[in-house]
C-alpha positions in Angstrom: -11.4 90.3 37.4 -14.9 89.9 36.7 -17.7 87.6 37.8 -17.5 85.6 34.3 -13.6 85.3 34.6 -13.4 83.8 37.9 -16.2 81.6 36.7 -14.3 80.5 33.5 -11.3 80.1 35.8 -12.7 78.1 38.7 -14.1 75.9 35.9 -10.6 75.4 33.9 -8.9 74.4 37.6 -11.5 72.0 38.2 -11.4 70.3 34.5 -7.6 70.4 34.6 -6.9 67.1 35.9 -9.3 65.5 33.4 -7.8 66.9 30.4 -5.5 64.1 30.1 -8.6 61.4 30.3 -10.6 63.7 27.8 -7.4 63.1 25.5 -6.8 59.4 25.6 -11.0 58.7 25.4 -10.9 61.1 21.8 -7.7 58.8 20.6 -9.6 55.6 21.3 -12.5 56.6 19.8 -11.0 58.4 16.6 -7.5 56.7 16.3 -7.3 53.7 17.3 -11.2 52.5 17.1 -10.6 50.3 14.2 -8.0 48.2 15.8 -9.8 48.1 19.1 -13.0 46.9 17.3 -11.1 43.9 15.6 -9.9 43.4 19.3 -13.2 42.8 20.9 -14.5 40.9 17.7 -11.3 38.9 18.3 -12.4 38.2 22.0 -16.3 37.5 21.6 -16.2 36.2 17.7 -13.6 33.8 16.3 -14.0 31.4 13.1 -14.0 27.6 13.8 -12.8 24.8 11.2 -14.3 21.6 11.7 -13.1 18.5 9.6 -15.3 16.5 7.8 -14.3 12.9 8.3 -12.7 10.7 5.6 -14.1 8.7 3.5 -14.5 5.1 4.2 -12.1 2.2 2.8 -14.5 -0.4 1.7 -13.6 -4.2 -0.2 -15.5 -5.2 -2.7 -18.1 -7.1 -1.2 -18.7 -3.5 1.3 -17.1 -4.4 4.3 -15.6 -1.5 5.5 -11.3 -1.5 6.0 -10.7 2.4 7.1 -13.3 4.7 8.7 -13.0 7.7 10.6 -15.1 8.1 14.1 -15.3 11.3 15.8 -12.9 12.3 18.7 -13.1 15.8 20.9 -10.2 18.1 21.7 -9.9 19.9 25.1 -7.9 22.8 24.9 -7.0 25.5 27.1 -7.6 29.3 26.1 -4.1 31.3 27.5 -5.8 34.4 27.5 -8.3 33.6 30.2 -6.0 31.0 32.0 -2.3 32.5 32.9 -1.8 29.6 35.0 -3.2 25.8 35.1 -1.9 24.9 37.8 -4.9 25.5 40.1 -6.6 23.5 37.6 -4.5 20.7 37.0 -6.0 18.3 39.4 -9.7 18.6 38.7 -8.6 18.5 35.0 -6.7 15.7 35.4 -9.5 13.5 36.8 -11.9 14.9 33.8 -9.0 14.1 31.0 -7.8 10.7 32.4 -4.1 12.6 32.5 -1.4 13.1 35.2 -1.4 17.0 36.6 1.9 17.3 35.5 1.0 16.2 32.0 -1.7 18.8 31.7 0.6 21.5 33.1 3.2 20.4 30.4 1.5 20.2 27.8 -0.7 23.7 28.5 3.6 25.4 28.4 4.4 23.7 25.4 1.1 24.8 23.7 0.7 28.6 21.9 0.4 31.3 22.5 -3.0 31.9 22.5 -4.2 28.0 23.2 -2.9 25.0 24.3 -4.5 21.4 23.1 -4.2 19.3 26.3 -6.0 15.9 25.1 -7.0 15.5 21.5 -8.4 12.4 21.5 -11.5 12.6 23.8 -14.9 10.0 23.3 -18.2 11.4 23.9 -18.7 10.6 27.6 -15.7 12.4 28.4 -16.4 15.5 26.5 -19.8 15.8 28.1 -18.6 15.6 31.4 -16.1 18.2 30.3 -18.4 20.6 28.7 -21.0 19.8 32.3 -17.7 21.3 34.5 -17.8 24.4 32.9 -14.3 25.5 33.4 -13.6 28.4 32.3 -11.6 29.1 29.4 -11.6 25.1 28.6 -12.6 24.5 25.5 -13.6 21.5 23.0 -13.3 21.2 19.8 -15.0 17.8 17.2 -12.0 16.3 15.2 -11.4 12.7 13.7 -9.6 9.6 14.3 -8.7 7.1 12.0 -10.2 3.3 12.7 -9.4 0.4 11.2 -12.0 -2.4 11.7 -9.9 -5.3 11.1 -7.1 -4.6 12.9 -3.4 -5.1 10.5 -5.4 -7.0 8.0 -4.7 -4.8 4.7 -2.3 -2.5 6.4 0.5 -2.6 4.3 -2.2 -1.7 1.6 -4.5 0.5 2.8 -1.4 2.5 4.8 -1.4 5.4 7.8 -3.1 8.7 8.5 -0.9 11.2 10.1 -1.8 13.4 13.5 -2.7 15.8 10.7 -5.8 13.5 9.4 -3.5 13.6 5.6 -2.9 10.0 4.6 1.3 9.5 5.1 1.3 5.6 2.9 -0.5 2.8 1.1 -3.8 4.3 -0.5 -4.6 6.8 2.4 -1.5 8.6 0.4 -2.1 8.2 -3.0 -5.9 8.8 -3.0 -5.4 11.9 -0.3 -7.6 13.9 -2.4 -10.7 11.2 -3.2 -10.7 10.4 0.6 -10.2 13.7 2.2 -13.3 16.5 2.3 -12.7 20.1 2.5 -13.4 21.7 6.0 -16.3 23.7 7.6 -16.0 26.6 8.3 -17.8 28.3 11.5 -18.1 31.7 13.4 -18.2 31.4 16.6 -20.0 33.8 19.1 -18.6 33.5 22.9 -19.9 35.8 26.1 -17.4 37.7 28.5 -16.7 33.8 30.0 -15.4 32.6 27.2 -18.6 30.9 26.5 -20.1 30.0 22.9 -23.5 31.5 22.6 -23.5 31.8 19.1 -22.6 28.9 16.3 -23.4 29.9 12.4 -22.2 28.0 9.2 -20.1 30.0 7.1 -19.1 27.6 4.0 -20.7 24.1 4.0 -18.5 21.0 2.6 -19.8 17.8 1.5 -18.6 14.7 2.8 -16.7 12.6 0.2 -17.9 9.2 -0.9 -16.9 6.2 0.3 -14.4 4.6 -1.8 -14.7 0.8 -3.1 -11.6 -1.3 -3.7 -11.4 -4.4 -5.5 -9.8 -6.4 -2.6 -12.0 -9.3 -0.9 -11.7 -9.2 2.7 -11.5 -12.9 3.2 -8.8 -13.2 -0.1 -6.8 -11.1 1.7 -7.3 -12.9 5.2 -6.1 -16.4 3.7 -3.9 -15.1 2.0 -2.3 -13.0 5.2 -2.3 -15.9 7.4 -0.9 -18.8 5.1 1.9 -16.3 4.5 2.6 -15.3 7.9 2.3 -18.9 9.3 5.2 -19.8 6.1 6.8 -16.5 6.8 7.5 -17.5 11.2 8.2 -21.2 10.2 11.0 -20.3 8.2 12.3 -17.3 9.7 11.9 -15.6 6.4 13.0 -12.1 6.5 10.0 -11.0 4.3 7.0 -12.2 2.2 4.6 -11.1 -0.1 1.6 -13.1 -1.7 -0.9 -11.7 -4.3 -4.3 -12.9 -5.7 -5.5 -11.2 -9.3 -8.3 -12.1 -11.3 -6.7 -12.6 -14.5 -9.8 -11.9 -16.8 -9.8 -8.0 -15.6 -6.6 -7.6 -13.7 -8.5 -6.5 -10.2 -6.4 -7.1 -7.2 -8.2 -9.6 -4.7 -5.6 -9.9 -2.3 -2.3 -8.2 -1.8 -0.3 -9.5 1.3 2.8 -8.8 2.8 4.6 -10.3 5.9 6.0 -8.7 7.9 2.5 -6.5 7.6 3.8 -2.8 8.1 1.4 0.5 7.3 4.6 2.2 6.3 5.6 0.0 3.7 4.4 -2.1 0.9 6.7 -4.9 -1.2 4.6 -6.0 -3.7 5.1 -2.6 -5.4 7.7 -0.8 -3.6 10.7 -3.5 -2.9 11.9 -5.5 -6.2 13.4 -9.1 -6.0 15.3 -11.1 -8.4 12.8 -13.9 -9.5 14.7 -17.0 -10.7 12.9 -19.4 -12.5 9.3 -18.0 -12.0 10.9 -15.3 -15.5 11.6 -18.6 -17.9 8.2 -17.5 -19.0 9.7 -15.0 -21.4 12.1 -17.0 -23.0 9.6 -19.8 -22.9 6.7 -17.5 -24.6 9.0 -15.3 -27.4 10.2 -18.7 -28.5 6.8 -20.2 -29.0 5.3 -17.1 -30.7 8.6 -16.9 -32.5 8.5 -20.3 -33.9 12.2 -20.5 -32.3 10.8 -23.8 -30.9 8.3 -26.5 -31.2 6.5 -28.5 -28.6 8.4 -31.8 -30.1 11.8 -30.3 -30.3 14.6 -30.5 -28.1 18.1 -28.5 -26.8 20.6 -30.3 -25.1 21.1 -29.1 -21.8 24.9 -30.3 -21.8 24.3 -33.1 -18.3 24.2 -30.2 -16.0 27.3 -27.9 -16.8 27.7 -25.5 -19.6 30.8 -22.9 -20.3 28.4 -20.0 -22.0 31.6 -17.7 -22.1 35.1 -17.8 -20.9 35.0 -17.7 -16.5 31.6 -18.2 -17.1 29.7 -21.5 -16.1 25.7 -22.1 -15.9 24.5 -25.2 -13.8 21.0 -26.9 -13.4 19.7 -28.2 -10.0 20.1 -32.0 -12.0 22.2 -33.1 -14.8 19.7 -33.2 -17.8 20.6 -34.3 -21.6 18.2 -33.1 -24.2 14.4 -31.6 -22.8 11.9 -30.6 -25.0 10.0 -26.7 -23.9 8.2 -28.7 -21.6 10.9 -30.7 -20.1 13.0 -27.0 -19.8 10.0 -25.9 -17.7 9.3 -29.4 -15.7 13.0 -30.1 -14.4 13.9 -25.6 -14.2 16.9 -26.1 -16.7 18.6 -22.7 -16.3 20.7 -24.2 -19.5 17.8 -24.7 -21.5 16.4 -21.1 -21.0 19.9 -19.8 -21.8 19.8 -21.5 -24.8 16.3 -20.4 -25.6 17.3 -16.8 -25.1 20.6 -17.6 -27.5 18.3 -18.9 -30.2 16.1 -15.4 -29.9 18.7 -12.8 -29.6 18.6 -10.1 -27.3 16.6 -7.6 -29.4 13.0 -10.7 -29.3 13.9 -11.2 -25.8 14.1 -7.9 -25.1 11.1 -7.0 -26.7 8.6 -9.8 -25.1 10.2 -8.8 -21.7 8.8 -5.2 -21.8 5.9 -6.7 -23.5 5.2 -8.5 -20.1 5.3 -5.5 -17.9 9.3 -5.9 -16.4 11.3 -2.8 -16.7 8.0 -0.2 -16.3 5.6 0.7 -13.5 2.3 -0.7 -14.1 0.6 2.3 -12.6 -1.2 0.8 -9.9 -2.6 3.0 -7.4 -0.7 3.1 -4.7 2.8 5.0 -4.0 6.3 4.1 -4.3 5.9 1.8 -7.3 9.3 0.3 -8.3 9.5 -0.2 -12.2 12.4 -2.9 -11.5 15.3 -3.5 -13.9 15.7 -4.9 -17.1 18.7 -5.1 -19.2 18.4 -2.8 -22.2 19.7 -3.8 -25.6 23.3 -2.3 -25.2 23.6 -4.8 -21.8 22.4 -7.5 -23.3 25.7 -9.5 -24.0 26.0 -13.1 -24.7 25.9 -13.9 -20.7 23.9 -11.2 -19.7 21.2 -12.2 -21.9 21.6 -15.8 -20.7 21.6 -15.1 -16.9 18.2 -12.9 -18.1 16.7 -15.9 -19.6 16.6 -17.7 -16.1 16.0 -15.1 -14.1 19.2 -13.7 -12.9 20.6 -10.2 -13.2 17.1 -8.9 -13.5 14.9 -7.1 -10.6 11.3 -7.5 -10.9 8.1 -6.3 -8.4 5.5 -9.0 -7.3 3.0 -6.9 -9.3 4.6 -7.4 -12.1 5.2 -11.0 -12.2 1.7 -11.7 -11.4 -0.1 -9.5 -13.7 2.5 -11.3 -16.2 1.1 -14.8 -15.3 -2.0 -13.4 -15.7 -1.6 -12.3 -19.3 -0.6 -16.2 -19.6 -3.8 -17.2 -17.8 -6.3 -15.1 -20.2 -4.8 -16.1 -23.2 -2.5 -13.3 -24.0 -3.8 -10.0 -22.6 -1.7 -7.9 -19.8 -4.1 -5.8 -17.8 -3.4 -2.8 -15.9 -3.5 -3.8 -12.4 -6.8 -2.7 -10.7 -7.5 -1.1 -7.0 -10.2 0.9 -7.5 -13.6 0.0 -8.3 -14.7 2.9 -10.3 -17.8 1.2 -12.9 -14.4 1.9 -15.5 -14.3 -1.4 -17.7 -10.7 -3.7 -17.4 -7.4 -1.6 -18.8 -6.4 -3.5 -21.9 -2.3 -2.8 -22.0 -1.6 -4.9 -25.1 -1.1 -8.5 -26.4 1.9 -10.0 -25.0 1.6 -13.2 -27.4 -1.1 -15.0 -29.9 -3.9 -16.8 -27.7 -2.7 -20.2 -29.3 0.9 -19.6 -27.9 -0.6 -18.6 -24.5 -2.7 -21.8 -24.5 0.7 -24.0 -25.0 2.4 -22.8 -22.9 -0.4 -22.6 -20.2 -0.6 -26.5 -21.2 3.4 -26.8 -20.5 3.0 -24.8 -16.6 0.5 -27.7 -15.7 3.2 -30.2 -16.4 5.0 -28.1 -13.7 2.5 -28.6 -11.0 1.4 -32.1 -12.5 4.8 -33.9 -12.7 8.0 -31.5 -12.4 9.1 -28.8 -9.5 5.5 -27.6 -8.7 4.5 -30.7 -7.2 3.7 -29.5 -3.9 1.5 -26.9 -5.6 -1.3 -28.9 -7.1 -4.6 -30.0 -5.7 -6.5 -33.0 -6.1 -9.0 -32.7 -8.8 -8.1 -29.5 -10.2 -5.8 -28.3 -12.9 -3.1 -25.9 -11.5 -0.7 -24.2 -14.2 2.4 -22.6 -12.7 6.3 -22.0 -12.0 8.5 -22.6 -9.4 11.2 -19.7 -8.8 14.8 -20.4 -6.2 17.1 -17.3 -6.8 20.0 -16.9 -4.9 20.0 -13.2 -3.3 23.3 -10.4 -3.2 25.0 -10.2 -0.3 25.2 -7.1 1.0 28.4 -7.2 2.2 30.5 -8.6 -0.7 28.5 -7.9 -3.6 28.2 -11.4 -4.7 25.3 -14.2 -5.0 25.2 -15.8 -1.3 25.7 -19.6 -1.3 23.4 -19.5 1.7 20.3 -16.6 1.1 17.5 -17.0 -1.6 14.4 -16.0 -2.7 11.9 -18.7 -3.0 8.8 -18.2 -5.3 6.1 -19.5 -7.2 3.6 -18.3 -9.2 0.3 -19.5 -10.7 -3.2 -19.8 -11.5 -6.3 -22.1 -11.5 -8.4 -23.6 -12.6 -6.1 -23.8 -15.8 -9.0 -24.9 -17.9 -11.5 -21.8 -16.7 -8.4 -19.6 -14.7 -10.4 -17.4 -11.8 -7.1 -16.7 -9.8 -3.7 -15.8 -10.3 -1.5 -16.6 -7.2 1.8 -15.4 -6.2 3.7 -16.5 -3.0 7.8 -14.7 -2.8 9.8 -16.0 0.9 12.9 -14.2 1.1 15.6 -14.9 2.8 14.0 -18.3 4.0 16.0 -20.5 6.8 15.9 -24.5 6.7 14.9 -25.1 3.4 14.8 -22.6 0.4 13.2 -24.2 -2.8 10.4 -22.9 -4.1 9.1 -25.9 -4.6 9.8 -26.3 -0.7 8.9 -22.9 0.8 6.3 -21.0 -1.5 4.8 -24.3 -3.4 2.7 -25.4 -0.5 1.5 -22.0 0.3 0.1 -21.4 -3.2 -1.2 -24.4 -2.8 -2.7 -23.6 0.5 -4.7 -20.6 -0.3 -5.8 -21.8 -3.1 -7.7 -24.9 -1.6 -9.2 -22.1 0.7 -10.4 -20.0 -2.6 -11.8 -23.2 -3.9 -13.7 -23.9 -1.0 -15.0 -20.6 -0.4 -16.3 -20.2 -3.9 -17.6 -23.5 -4.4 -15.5 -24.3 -7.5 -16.1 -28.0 -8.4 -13.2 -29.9 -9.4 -12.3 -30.7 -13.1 -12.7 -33.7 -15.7 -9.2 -35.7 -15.8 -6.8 -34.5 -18.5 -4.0 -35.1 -20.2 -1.1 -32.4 -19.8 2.3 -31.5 -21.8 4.8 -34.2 -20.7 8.6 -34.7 -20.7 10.5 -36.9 -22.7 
């Protein structure tokens, strides 16, 4: 063996053991370079989303109902902390949370991170970020607020842990108050810290978004109905306030307040006496009646069908329109209803709004039901002409009041203020039958059921409503549950608001006049007052014989 072969051969027993190392190094580098590359990228560089807050809820006048202040998330990165336990203390004293919490919720987290506290203020963030843990992170997010506490809640709804809106308008206008995210990349050093923060794609912020409501509308009209709603252990209320020149909302209560849950729109009720104003209206634009004639409203009792008996509150002989709508003869609207058939009935009922969603926007509208033309039978169409056997939303029955109150005109409800002029529906009536009958609902408040709902000095037009409710267990009107309404507007001679007020389920007394009168008649003294409306000239109204 030469000098070159025992060269070439000490050389190959000396490489030998490397050969292996020499192996793995080529398959990194040529096999497997791409994936480790995406690895380390992974490690050092990661893409961060940050959510641009929601846009604010404000009422008309700009006071703001929702906003969304900034929170910080600490979260622990698993890759660089396999166990928290050593950390738990010192963490818990930073987070304001029990060790074992911490440790908990860093085992129930992913794999890669764990949230730990998602709901940090500044001070506590920066006295995070100053401990510089490492592989503790923090990350900006959003909370909702709501400045004034329940008031609007029902309305205005609930943002989920998400930041999506879950009810009320935070649901139905997701889109106009949510903004797209930002998206980051983030540059981080072998301790997990970030060196390096660069915008990838920008997002605006959305605009803030306007309602119609008046914070103080809706305070009255929260508290008059709650105080009415504890005093007689009603099992719910709702109240509304709409201007009945434009059909904005001003106020939309409900008691008990719930952000999951809204009645005026979602829940349906049967109204009672508060629906004579479609018999009373069809028959005036009809010519079906006169302001001087009368029906005989048989002393109290009448036998409409065989097994089938309708009864007034008091025994009355013959009432004119006005006398029907003064003393709440259920007999006299039946009779009204008999003298238009159901197909005029039918048609001024949809003409109001009952039977279809008015398209207000919020979710979970109910459209209510109405009796179509096949159902409409001699009693059904009776029982519909006082109010029975039909379902109706508060929505509805105040934007139908309102149509009275403008002379005709049913508006699409309004939410929003967009700059978009009033949604004209249609013509329910002529103005001159609106004005008659507008007349007529002052000799409610003036000298019939209403009573309680009238104010010195001012001219209130309006309807009391008592409906007995179903029991749920037997299927039949209770002799002991109602629904107590009433529904209105004022001044009747220059109408600014229409007010509604429904107690159901009311304990101790259950007349409308008793229960929902007085607090119509309660907010709107308060309306008056805050606006500065002065009271009206003395007038003559529709009377009675």
């Amino acid at each position: 063996m030469g000098t070159r072969s025992r060269l070439f051969l000490s050389s190959a027993l000396v490489l030998l053991p490397l050969l292996p190392l020499t192996v793995r190094l080529a398959r990194l580098q040529v096999f497997e370079h791409k994936s480790l590359e995406l690895k380390a990228s992974d490690e050092f560089s990661r893409d961060s989303v940050e959510v641009v807050p929601r846009a604010d809820i404000l009422d008309r006048n700009g006071n703001v109902l929702a906003q969304s202040l900034p929170v910080w998330i600490a979260f622990a990165d698993k890759r660089m902390i396999r166990d928290i336990r050593p950390l738990a203390g010192k963490l818990a004293r930073l987070l304001n949370l029990p060790a074992e919490e911490i440790v908990r919720r860093y085992e129930r987290g992913g794999r890669r991170t764990a949230e730990l506290r998602r709901d940090l203020d500044y001070a506590q963030s920066q006295a995070l970020a100053r401990a510089k843990i490492a592989g503790i992170g923090i990350e900006s997010s959003q909370r909702r607020f709501y400045p004034n506490g329940d008031l609007g809640r029902a309305l205005l709804g609930r943002v989920g842990s998400d930041g999506r809106g879950i009810s009320g308008i935070e649901l139905s206008l997701n889109s106009r108050l949510s903004g797209r995210p930002r998206l980051y990349k983030l540059i981080r050093d072998g301790t997990g810290k970030i060196v390096a923060r660069s915008l990838v794609k920008d997002s605006p912020e959305p605009q803030a978004l306007t309602l119609t409501i008046d914070r103080n509308f809706q305070f009255i009209a929260e508290e008059a109905l709650a105080d009415a709603g504890k005093r007689f252990k009603a099992t719910r209320g709702v109240a509304a306030i709409q201007d009945p020149l434009t059909g904005e909302l001003l106020a939309l209560a409900s008691y008990p307040i719930s952000p999951l849950n809204n009645p005026a729109v979602q829940d349906v009720y049967e109204p009672g006496s508060t629906f004579k104003i479609v018999a009373a209206a069809a028959a005036l634009d009809q010519g079906v009646i006169d302001e001087k004639q009368t029906i005989f409203c048989e002393n109290g009792t009448w036998s409409i069908a065989p097994g089938t008996t309708i009864h007034d509150h008091e025994p009355e002989g013959a009432l004119t329109l006005a006398g029907i709508l003064q003393h709440s003869s259920n007999i006299g609207a039946a009779k009204l209803g008999e003298r238009l058939g159901p197909e005029r009935f039918y048609r001024y009922a949809r003409a109001f709004g009952f039977g279809g969603k008015t398209g207000v926007d919020l979710p979970g509208e109910t459209a209510g039901e109405l009796r179509g033309l096949p159902q409409l039978t001699r009693v059904a169409l009776g029982a519909s002409s006082y109010g029975y056997g039909v379902a109706v939303s508060a929505l509805q029955m105040v934007d139908a009041y309102s149509a009275i109150a403008n002379g005709g005109l049913l508006y699409a409800p309004k939410l929003i203020e967009d700059g978009e002029p009033p949604a004209r529906l249609r013509r329910v009536a002529s103005a001159d039958t609106m004005r008659r009958l507008s007349l007529m609902l002052e000799g409610v408040v003036d000298k019939g059921t209403g009573q309680s709902a009238g104010i010195p000095g001012y001219r209130i037009a309006g309807k009391t409503g008592t409906a007995r409710r179903i029991d749920p267990k037997t299927h039949r009107y209770s002799t002991h549950q109602y629904n107590a309404s009433f529904v209105g507007f004022l001044p009747a001679s220059r109408p600014r608001w229409t007010i509604l007020v429904v107690l159901e389920n009311p304990r101790g007394a259950y007349y409308g006049a008793e229960v929902a009168a007085p607090v119509f008649a309660r907010i709107a003294r308060q309306l008056l007052v805050l606006d500065g409306i002065a009271p009206d000239k003395p007038q003559t109204v529709a009377a009675a014989p």
